[in-house]
N, C-alpha and C positions, 0 to 999 in steps of 0.2 A: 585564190587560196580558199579550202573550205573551211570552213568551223561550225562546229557543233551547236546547239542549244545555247549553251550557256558559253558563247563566242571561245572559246578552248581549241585545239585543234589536237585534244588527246582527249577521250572519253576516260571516263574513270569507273569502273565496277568494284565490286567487292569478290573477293576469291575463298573458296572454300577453306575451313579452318582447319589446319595442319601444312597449307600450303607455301613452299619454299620461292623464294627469289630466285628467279633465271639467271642469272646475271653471279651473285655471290654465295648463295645456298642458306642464306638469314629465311628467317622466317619472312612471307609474302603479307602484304598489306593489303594493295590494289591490284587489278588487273588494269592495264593503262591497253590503249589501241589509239592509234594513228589516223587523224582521221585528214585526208587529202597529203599532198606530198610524195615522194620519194618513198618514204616509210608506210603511205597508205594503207591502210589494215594489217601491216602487222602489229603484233601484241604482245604481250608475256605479264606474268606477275611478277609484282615488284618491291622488293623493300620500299622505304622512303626513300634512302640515299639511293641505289638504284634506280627507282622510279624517276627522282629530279633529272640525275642522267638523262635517260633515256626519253625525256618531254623536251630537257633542252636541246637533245639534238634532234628532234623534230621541230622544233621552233627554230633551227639554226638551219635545217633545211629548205622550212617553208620561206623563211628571209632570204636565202643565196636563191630558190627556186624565181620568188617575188625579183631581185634584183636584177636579175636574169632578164626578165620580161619587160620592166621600164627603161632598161638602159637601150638608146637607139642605137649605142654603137657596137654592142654585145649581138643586136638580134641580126645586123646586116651582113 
């Protein structure tokens, strides 16, 4: 599993001001990306509620990805 700087595995940037949420069309907060996973580099601006979304299913990917890989009887 990768993680970032600051052990994250979503980067977090700030988005230009007037910018809208991908997801619900609210006003955008952060620009989140993916960093390793499934989801790897992609991205979008995000509200808050949004945003949580879209981090915990990256976090839910990188654990099913992880679980994946120590179970011996999943990799046989």
């Amino acid at each position: 599993m990768q993680w970032n700087e600051f052990r994250r595995p979503v980067s977090v940037d700030f988005v230009p001001r007037g910018s809208l949420c991908e997801w619900c069309g609210k006003p955008a907060e952060r620009q989140l990306t993916a960093i390793g996973g499934v989801f790897h580099n992609e991205s979008g601006m995000f509200c808050r509620p949004c945003g949580e979304k879209f981090s915990q299913s990256v976090m839910n990917s990188l654990q099913a990805a992880t679980a994946v890989q120590l179970d011996p009887q999943q990799n046989a």
